[in-house]
C-alpha positions as CSV (number, residue, x, y, z in Angstrom):
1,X,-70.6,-130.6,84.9
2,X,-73.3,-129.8,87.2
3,X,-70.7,-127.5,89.2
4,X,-69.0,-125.8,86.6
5,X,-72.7,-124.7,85.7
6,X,-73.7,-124.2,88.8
7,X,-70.5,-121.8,89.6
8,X,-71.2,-119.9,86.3
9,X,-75.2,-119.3,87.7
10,X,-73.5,-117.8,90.8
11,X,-71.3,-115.3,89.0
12,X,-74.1,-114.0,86.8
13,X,-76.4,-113.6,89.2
14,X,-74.2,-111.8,91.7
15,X,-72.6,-109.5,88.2
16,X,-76.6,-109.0,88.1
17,X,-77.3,-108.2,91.7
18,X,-74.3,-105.9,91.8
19,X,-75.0,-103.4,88.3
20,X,-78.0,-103.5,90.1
21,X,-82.4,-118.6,91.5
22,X,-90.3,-118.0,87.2
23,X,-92.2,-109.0,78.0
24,X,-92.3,-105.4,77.5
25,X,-93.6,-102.7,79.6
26,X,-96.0,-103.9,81.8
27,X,-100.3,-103.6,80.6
28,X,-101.7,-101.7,83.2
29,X,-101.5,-98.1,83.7
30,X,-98.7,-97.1,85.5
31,X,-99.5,-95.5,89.9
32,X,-97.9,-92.2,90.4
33,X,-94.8,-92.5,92.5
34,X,-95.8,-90.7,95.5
35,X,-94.3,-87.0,95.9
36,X,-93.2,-87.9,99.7
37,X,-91.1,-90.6,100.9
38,X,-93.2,-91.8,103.7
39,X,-95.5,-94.9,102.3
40,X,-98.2,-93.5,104.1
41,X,-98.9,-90.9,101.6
42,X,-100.0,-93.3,98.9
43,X,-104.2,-94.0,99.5
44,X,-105.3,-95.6,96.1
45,X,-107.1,-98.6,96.2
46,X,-104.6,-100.6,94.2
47,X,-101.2,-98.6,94.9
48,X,-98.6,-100.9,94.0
49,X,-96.4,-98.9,91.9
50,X,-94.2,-100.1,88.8
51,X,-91.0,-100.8,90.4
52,X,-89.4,-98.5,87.5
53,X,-90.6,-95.6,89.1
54,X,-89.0,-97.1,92.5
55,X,-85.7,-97.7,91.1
56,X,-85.5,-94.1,89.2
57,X,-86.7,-92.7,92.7
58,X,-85.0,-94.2,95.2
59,X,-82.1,-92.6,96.4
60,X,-80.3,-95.5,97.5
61,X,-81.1,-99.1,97.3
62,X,-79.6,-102.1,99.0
63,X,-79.8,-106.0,99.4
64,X,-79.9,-106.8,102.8
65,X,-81.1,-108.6,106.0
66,X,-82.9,-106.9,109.0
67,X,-81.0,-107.6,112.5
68,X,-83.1,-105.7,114.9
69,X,-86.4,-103.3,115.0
70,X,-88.5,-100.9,117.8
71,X,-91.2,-101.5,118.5
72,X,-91.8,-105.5,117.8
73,X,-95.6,-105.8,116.4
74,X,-97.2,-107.7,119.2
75,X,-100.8,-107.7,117.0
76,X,-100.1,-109.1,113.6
77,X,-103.8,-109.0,112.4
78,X,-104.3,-105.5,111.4
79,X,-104.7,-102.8,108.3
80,X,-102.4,-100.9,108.8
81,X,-98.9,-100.8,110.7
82,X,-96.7,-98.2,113.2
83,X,-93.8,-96.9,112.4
84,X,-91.1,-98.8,113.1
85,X,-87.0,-98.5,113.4
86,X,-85.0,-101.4,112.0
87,X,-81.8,-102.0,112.2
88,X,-80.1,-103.7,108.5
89,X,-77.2,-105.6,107.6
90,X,-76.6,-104.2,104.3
91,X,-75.2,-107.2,101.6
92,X,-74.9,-105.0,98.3
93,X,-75.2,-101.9,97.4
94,X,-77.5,-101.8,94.0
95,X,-78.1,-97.8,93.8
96,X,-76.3,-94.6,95.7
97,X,-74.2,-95.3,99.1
98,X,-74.4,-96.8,102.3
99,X,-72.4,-98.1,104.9
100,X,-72.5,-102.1,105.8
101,X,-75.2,-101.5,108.1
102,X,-77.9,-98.7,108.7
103,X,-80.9,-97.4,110.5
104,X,-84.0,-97.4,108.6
105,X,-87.4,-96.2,109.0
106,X,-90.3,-97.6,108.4
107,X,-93.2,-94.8,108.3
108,X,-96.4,-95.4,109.7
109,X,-99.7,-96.1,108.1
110,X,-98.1,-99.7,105.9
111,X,-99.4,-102.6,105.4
112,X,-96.7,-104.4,106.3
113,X,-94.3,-104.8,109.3
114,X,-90.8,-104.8,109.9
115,X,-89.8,-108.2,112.1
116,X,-86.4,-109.3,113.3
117,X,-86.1,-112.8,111.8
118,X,-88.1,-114.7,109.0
119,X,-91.7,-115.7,109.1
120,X,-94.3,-117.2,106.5
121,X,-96.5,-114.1,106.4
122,X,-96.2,-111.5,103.9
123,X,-97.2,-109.1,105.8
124,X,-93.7,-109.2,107.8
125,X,-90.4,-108.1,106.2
126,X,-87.1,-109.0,107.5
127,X,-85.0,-109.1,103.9
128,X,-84.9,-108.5,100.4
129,X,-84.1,-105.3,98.2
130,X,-84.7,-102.3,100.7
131,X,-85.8,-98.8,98.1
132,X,-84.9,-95.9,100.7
133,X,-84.9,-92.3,100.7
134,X,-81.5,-90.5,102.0
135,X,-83.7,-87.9,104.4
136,X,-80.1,-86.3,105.5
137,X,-80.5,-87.9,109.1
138,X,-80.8,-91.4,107.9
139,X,-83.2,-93.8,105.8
140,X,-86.8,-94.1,105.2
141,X,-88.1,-96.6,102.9
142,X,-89.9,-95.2,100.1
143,X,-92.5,-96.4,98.1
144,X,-96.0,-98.6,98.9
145,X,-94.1,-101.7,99.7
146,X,-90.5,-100.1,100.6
147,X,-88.9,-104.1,101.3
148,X,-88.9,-106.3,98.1
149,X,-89.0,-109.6,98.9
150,X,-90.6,-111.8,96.2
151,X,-88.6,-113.7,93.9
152,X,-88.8,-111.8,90.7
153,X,-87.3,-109.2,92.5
154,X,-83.5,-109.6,92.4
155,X,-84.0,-109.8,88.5
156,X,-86.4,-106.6,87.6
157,X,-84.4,-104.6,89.7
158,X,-81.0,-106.1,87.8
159,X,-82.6,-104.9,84.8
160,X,-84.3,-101.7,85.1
161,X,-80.8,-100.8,87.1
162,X,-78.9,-101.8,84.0
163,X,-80.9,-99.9,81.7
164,X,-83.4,-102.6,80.8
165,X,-87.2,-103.1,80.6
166,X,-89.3,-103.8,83.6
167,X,-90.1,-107.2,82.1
168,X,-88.2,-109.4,79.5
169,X,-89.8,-110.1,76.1
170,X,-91.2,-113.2,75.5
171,X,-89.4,-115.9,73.1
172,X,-89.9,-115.1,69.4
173,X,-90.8,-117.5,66.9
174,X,-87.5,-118.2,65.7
175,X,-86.1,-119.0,69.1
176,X,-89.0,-121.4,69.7
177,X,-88.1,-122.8,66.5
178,X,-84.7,-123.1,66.7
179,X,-85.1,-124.9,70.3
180,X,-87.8,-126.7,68.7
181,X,-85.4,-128.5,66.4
182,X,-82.2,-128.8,68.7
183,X,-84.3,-130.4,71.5
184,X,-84.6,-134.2,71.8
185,X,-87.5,-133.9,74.0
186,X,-89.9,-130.8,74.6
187,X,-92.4,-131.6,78.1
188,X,-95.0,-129.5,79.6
189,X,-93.5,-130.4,83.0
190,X,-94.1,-129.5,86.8
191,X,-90.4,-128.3,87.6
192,X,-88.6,-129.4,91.3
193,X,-85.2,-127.9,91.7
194,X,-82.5,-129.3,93.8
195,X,-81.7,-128.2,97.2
196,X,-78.2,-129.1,97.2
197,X,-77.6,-127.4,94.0
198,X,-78.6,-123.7,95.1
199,X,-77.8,-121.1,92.9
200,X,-79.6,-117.9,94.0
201,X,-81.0,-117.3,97.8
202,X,-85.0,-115.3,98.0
203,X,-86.7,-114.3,100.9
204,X,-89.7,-116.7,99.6
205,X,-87.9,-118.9,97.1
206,X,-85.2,-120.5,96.6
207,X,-83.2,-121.8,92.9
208,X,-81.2,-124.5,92.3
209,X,-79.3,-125.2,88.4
210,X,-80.5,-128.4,88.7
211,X,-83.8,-130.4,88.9
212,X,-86.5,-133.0,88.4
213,X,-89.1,-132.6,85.9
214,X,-92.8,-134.5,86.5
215,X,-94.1,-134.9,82.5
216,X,-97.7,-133.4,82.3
217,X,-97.9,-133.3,78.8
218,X,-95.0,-134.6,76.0
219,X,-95.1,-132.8,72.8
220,X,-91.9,-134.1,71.1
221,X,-90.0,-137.2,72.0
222,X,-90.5,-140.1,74.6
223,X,-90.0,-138.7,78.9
224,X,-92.4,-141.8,80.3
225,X,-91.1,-140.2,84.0
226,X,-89.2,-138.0,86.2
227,X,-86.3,-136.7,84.6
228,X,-82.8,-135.4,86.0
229,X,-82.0,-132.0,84.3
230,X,-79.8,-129.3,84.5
231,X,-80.0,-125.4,83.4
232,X,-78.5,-124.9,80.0
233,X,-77.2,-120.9,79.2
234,X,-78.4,-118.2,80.4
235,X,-79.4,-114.9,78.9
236,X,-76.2,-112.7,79.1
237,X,-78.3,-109.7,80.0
238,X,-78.5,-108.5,83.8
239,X,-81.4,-109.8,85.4
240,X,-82.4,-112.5,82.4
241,X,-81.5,-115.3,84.1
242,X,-83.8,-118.0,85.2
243,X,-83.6,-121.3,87.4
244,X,-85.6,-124.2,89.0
245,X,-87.5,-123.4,92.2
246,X,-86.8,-125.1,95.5
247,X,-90.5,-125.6,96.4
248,X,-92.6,-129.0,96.8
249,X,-95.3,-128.1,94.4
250,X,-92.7,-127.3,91.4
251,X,-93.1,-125.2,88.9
252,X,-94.7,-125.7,85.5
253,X,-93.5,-124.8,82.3
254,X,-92.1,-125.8,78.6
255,X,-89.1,-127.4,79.0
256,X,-87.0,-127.7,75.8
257,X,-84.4,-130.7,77.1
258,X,-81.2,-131.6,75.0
259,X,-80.3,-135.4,75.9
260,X,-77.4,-135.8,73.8
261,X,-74.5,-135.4,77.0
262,X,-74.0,-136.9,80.0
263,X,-77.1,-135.0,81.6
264,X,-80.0,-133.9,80.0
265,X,-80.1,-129.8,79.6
266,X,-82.6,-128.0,79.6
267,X,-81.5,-125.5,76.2
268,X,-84.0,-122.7,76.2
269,X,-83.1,-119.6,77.4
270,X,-86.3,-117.7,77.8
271,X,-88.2,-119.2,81.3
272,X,-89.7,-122.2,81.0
273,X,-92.9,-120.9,82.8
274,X,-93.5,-117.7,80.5
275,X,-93.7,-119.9,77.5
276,X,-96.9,-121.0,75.7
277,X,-97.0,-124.5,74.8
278,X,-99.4,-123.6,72.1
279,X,-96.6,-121.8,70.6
280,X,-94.6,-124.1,70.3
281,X,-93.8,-125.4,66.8
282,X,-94.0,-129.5,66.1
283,X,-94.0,-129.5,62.8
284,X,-95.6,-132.7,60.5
């Protein structure tokens, strides 16, 4: 059982990843897309931009890994960055054309760096969703952070390339109601996913279809301790999927847990970690 769900995650999220594992529009007023490709040109204070306006002006965007770069940053502990040349093994193609591997350029004047193979600081980027501008002699990544690499990203980018919001909506009343009554047990839990059970591959964070859940807090049914689970379906919308993080410290969230098969599945379909326990409904 575990496979055959497992297999299914896979598929979706590479059928995401190619119309391209924790709400509408987002709050805060949207940072103007700088006119010039070079992420040197953008100066505000807080200039992360919404990665709609990446996506719609990007000319091409990739998945990939970087192989090599010139120069290697020798001094890690500074402001800003020099330009850099990287070489990247391009994995999928999510917007425009490129061959299976290019030259990029990273502009001077970042915050970040470009390195040759992984490392814990965010400040270095070696994969992740490359946003590049086509500058008719090669590639220069665009935008205020250029390499996506968090873990959200594989998803927004699935959506906003499919047409979709920035952000998914949160559960509505009725879903939480109708998971409400089909679940046998509803925990606020601290989630640990399965490292043999990997479903989707992140720079920072890996997700498995499988996990443990640590009970904080029990609001329907009896969970006395850990509890083996497994991820029930998925939202069949690109990028609306969800699974259980790889990482020691878990992640917490509303669980909604079906125990009536052979494993226990977890049924909602919204994120366990974007729902309110306080919304939840309980009833008499």
């Amino acid at each position: 059982m575990i496979a055959s769900r497992a297999a299914g995650i896979i598929v979706a999220a590479s059928v995401a990843l190619t119309l391209t594992a924790c709400s509408a529009g987002t709050e805060e007023d949207p940072m103007p897309t700088p006119d010039s490709s070079s992420t040197a040109a953008v100066q505000d204070p807080n200039p992360a931009e919404p990665i709609a306006q990446i996506v719609s002006g990007a000319d091409v965007i990739v998945r990939g890994v970087i192989e090599s770069v010139e120069p290697a940053v020798e001094d890690a502990d500074k402001d800003v960055f020099a330009a850099q040349t990287a070489t990247v093994r391009v994995e999928a193609v999510l917007k425009g054309d490129a061959p299976a591997e290019i030259s990029v350029v990273k502009p001077a004047g970042t915050y970040y760096y470009l390195v040759d193979q992984a490392q814990e600081s965010h400040d270095a980027k070696h994969e992740g969703l490359f946003a590049l501008k086509n500058t008719g002699a090669g590639y220069e990544l665009f935008g205020f952070v250029g390499v996506f690499d968090d873990s959200a990203a594989p998803r927004t980018f699935a959506r906003l390339l499919a047409g979709g919001p920035e952000r998914l909506p949160e559960a509505t009343p009725a879903q939480l109601e109708e998971w409400a009554k089909r679940a046998d047990i509803i925990v606020f839990a601290a989630a640990r996913g399965d490292s043999d059970d990997m479903v989707l591959h992140t720079p920072r964070i890996d997700f498995s279809a499988s996990a443990t859940l640590e009970p904080i807090e029990v609001l329907k049914g009896e969970m006395p301790g850990p509890l083996s689970v497994v991820q029930g379906p998925q939202p069949e919308v690109p990028g609306g999927t969800w699974a259980f993080p790889i990482k020691d410290s878990g992640q917490t969230g509303v669980y909604f847990i079906d125990t009536s098969g052979e494993v226990p599945v977890v049924i909602n379909t919204t994120e366990p970690s974007r729902i309110n326990q306080r919304r939840v409904p309980l009833g008499d």
